[in-house]
C-alpha positions in Angstrom: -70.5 -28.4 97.6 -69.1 -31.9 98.3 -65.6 -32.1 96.8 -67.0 -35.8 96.1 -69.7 -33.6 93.7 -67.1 -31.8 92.3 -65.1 -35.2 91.0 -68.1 -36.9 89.7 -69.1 -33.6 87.5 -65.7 -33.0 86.5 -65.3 -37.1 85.6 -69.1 -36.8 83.8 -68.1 -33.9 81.7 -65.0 -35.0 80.6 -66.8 -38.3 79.6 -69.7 -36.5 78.0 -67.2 -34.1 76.2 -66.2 -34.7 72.4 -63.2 -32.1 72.7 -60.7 -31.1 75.7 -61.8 -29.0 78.7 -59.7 -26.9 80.3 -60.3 -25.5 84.1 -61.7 -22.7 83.3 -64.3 -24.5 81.1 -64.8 -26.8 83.7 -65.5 -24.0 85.8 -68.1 -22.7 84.0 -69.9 -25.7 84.7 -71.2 -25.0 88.1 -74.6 -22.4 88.3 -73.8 -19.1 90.1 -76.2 -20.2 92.2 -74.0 -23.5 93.5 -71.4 -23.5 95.2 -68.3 -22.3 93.1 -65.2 -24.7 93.4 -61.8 -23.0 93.3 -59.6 -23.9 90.5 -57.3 -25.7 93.0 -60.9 -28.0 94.0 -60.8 -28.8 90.2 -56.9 -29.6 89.9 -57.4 -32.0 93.2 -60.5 -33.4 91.5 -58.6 -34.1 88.1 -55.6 -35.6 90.1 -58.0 -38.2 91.6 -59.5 -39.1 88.6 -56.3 -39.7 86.6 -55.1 -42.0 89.9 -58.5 -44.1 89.8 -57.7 -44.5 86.1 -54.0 -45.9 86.9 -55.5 -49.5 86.3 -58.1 -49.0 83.6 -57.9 -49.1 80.1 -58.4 -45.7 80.1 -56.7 -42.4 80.9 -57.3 -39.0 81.9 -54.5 -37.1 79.5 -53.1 -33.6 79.8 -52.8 -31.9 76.3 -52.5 -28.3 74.5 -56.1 -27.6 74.6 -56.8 -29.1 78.5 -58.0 -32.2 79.6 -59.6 -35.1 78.3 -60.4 -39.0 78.7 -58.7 -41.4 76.0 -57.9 -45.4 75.7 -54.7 -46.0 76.9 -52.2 -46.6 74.1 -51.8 -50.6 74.7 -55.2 -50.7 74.6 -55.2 -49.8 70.9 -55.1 -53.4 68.8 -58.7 -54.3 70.3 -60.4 -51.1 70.7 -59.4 -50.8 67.2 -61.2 -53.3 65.9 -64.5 -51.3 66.4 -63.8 -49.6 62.7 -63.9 -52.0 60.0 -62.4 -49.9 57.2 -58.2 -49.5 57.5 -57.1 -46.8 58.0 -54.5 -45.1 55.8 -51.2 -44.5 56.7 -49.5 -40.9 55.9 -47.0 -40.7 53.5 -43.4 -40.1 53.9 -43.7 -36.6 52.5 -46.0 -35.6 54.2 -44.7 -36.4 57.7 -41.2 -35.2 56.7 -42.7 -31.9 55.9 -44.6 -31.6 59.1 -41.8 -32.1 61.2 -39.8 -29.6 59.3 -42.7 -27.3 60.0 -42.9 -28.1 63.7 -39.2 -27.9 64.8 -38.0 -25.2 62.2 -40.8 -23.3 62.6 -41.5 -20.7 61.3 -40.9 -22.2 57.9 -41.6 -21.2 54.8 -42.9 -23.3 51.5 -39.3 -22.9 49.8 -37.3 -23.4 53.4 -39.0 -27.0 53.3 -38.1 -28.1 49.9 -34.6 -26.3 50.2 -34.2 -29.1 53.1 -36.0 -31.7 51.5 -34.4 -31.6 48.0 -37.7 -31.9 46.2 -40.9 -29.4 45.4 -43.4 -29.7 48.3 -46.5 -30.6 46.8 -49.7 -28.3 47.1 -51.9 -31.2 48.0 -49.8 -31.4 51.5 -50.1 -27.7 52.6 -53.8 -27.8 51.5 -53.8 -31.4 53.5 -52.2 -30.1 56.6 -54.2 -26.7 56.4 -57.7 -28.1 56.2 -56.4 -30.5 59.4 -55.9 -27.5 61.1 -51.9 -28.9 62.2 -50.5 -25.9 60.6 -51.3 -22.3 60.0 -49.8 -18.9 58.5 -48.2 -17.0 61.2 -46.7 -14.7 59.2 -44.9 -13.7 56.3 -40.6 -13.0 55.5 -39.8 -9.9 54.6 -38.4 -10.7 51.1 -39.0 -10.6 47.5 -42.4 -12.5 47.3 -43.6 -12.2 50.7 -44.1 -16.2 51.3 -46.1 -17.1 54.0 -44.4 -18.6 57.0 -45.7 -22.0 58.5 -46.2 -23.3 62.5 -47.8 -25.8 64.2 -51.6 -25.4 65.6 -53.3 -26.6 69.6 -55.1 -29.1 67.0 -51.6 -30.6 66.0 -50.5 -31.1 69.6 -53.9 -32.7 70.7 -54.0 -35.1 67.8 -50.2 -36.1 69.0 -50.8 -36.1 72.8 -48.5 -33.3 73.2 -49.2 -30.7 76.0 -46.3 -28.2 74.4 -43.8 -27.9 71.8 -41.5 -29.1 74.9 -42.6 -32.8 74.6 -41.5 -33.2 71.3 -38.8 -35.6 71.1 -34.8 -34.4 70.2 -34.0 -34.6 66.5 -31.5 -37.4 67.8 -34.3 -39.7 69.2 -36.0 -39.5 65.4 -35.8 -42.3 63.5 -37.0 -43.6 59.9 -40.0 -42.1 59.4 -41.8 -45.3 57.9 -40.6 -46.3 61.1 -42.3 -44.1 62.8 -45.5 -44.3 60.9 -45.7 -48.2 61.1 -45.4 -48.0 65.2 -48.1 -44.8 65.8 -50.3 -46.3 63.2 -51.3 -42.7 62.1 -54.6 -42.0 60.3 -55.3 -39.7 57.4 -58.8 -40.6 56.1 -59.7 -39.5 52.6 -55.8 -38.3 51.5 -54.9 -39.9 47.7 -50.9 -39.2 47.1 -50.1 -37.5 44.5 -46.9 -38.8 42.3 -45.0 -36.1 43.1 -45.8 -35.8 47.0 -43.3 -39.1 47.1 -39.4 -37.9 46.0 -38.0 -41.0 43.6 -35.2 -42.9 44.8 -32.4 -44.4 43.0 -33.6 -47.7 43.7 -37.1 -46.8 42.3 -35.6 -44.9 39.2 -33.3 -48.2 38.6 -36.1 -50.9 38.9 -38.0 -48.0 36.5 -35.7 -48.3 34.2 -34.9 -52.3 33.9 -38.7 -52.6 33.9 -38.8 -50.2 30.3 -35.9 -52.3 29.2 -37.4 -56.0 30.1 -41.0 -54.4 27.8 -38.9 -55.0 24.3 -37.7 -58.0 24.7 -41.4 -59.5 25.6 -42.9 -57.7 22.9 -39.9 -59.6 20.9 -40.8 -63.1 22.3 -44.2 -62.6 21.2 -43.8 -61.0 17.8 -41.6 -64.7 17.6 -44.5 -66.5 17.8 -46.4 -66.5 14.7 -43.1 -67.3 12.9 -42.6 -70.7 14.9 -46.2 -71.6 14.2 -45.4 -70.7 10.5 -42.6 -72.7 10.1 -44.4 -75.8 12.1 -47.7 -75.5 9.2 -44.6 -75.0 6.3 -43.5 -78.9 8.0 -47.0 -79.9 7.8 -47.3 -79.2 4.3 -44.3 -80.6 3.2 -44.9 -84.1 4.2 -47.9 -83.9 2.6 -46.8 -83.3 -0.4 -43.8 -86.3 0.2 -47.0 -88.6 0.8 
């Protein structure tokens, strides 16, 4: 078969694909009857197309689960455009619990919160879970047998990450809002609880100034029917001096 064939299938399944393919999926694609490619036909064929893409708004990206064809990342504030809804952003929680997951893993439930100071809510393991991100991979061997966290192929498609490997050193990590506001991350559907977000001091402060401000406007407006008493107690006064 024409290595020229071989590109132009490889290039139409990729497009035609709603998930990765990896070689050997891409393999599969030619009869027994046809000519069979080599793998090493496929890899040149996937190296051509990711060089014709050098100068196109899209890109033929490398990831956990094999190949696939995406918008380039600065290509993001139009394409976006297409979905009229916003999207919602993640919560601080939540992110701070998946990255304890995916560099300490595996983690436990109580590991997390040990780190985190706070109790992690059930509505972010359930969150993550359904997401397919993270999974049980096993359980420690003490009192209670918790289940022990990791990371998922799903988690490092969704983050463009071929391997754990590409994650970035804990001293490239910044502020996590940070974070969120640049990636412009996506979780459809998810409502916070209260207690997914830990309070601050600042919040617990402005909590507390706000419950001491509610008297004294409940004061000013308890003062008001007295000031209109006192003005009708003047009207009838000089009506009597007349």
């Amino acid at each position: 078969m024409n290595p020229e064939i071989v590109k132009k299938v490889v290039e139409a399944a990729l497009l035609a694909s709603g998930k990765p393919l990896n070689i050997d999926r891409l393999m599969h694609l030619f009869a027994e009857g046809d000519f069979q490619p080599e793998k090493n036909d496929i890899r040149k064929a996937l190296t051509e197309i990711s060089e014709d893409c050098e100068n196109r708004g899209v890109e033929l990206k490398e990831i956990a689960s094999g190949f696939r064809m995406q918008v380039r990342e600065d290509m993001a504030p139009w394409v976006s455009r297409l979905w009229e809804e916003k999207p919602q952003r993640y919560t601080r929680a939540l992110l701070e619990t998946l990255a304890l997951i995916a560099y300490r893993q595996p983690a436990t439930r109580g590991e997390i919160e040990n780190v985190r100071g706070v109790a992690v809510s059930s509505n972010i393991i359930k969150t993550l879970t359904e997401r397919e991100w993270i999974k049980v991979v096993g359980h420690r061997d003490v009192p209670g047998k918790p289940a022990m966290y990791g990371t998922t192929k799903q988690f490092l498609d969704y983050f463009n990450l071929k391997s754990l490997d590409e994650l970035p050193s804990l001293a490239e990590l910044r502020d996590f809002e940070t974070v969120n506001a640049e990636l412009d991350l996506q979780l459809p559907g998810l409502e916070v609880a209260p207690e997914d977000v830990a309070p601050t001091p600042e919040s617990d402060n402005e909590s507390s100034e706000s419950d001491n401000q509610e008297p004294e406007t409940e004061t000013e407006t308890a003062e008001t029917p007295v000031e209109d008493d006192d003005t009708s107690d003047d009207d009838d006064n000089n009506e009597t001096d007349k």
